[in-house]
N, C-alpha and C positions, 0 to 999 in steps of 0.2 A: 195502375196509376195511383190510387188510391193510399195502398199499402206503402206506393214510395212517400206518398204524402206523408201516412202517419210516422212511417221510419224516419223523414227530415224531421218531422215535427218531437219526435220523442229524442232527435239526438240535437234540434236546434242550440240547446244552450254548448253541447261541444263543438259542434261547426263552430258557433261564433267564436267559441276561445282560441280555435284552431286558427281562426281568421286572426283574430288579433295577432295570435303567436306568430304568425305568419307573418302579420304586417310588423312589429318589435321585428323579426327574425330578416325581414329585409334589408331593416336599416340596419341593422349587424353586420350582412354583405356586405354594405358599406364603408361600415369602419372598418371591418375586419379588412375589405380591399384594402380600404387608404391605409393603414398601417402597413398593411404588405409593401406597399408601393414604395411607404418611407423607408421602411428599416432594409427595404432589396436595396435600392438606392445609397442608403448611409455605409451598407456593410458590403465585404466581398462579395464575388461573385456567386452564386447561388447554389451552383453545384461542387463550389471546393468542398472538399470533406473536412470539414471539423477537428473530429476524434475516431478512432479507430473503435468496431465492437471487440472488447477484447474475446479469441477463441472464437474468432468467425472472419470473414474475409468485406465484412461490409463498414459501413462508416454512419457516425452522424453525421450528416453534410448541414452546410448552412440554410437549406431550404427549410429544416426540419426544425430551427432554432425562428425563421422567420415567422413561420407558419405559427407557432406559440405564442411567439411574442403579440401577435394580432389575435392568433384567439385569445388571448388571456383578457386584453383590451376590450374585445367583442363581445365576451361573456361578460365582463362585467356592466357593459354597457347593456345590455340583452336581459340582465337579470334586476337594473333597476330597472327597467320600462314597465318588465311579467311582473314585476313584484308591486308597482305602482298601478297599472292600465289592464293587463290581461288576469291576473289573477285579482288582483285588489286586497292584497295581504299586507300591505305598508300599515304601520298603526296597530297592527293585530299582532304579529310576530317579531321577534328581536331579527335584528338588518343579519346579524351574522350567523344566528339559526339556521336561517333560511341560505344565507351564502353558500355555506359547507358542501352542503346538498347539491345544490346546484352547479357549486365548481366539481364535485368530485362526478356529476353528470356527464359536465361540459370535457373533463379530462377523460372520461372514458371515450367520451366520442368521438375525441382530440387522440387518445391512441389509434383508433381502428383508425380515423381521417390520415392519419402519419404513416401508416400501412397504406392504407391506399394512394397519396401522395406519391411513396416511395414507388409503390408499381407505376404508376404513373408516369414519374419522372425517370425513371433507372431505363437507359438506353438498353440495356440486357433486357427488358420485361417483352414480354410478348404482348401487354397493354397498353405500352410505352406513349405516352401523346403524341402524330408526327412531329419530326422537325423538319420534313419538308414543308409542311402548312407554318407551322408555331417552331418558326426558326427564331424565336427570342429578338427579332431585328424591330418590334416596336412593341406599346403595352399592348396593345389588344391579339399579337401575337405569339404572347409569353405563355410559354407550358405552365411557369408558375404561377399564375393569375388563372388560366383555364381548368389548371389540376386543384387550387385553391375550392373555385365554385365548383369544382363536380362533386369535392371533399362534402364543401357544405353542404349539396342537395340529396347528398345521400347520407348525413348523420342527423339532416335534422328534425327527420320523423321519430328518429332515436330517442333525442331529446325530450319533444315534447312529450312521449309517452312518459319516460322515465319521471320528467318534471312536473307534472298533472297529477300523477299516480303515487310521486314520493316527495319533492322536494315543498311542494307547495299542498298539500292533500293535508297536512295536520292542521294547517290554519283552520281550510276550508269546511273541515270536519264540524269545527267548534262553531262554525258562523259560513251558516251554508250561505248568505247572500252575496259570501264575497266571491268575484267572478263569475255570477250569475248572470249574466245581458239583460236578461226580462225583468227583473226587479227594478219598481219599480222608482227607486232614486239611483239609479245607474243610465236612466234615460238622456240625462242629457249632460253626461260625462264623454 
């Protein structure tokens, strides 16, 4: 018991960031839903296909256009909060420094999440979401909203390592107190 004490106690300041990242990475779900929700709504139906891959038998479908168009919204919103609240790098670094990095995170995580989407959604996949359960006949029983959150919970550990360790890490270098929780004028931030 001991040991696990000093293990929390020597990783406290990443727990907490993980927490915050966490809680910013919630409300992301959020917007990233409600955008889904709009542009499912605005646009065709979800699984016409697009565009054809050319030299393959597969398509972009419009899930994969919806699916971006809400991460792109989500990251951006996701990366003022960590850059204001969870890292505390706003003031320290130029706003599009730090962007770069972060979208070109947010897009790698955004390729595998579109992979997995795609198995998700493609009635061929042996991973396929049912459509006897998530027959699309209401929101809360849409493969596209289900395969969305499985996306996020499974890139966004991704994330935050890559964004800790590289997008946000040069600030923090120069001025170790930013994103520190226990310092002591971040108390009552």
């Amino acid at each position: 018991m001991r040991a696990l004490g000093r293990t929390v106690e020597r990783h406290r300041h990443n727990l907490v960031l993980l927490g915050r990242f966490a809680a910013v990475g919630a409300s992301g779900v959020v917007v990233n839903l409600l955008v889904l929700v709009a542009v499912k709504r605005l646009g065709p139906p979800f699984e016409d296909a697009l565009v054809g891959i050319p030299a393959s038998e597969f398509n972009i479908r419009w899930y994969h256009v919806y699916s971006t168009v809400a991460f792109l919204v989500a990251n951006l919103w996701n990366f003022q909060l960590n850059r204001s609240w969870t890292f505390r790098s706003a003031g320290h670094s130029r706003w599009w420094g730090e962007y770069w990095p972060f979208l070109a995170v947010g897009l790698a995580a955004q390729a595998i999440g579109l992979a997995l989407l795609t198995v998700l959604l493609h009635p061929g996949s042996p991973l396929a979401l049912p459509t006897s359960v998530l027959d699309d006949s209401s929101g809360l029983r849409s493969r596209l909203y289900w395969g969305q959150l499985i996306v996020i919970a499974v890139v966004t550990p991704l994330g935050f390592v890559l964004n800790k360790l590289w997008t946000f890490a040069a600030v923090r270098t120069h001025h170790r107190e930013l994103g520190d929780p226990t310092h002591s004028s971040d108390l009552l931030r």
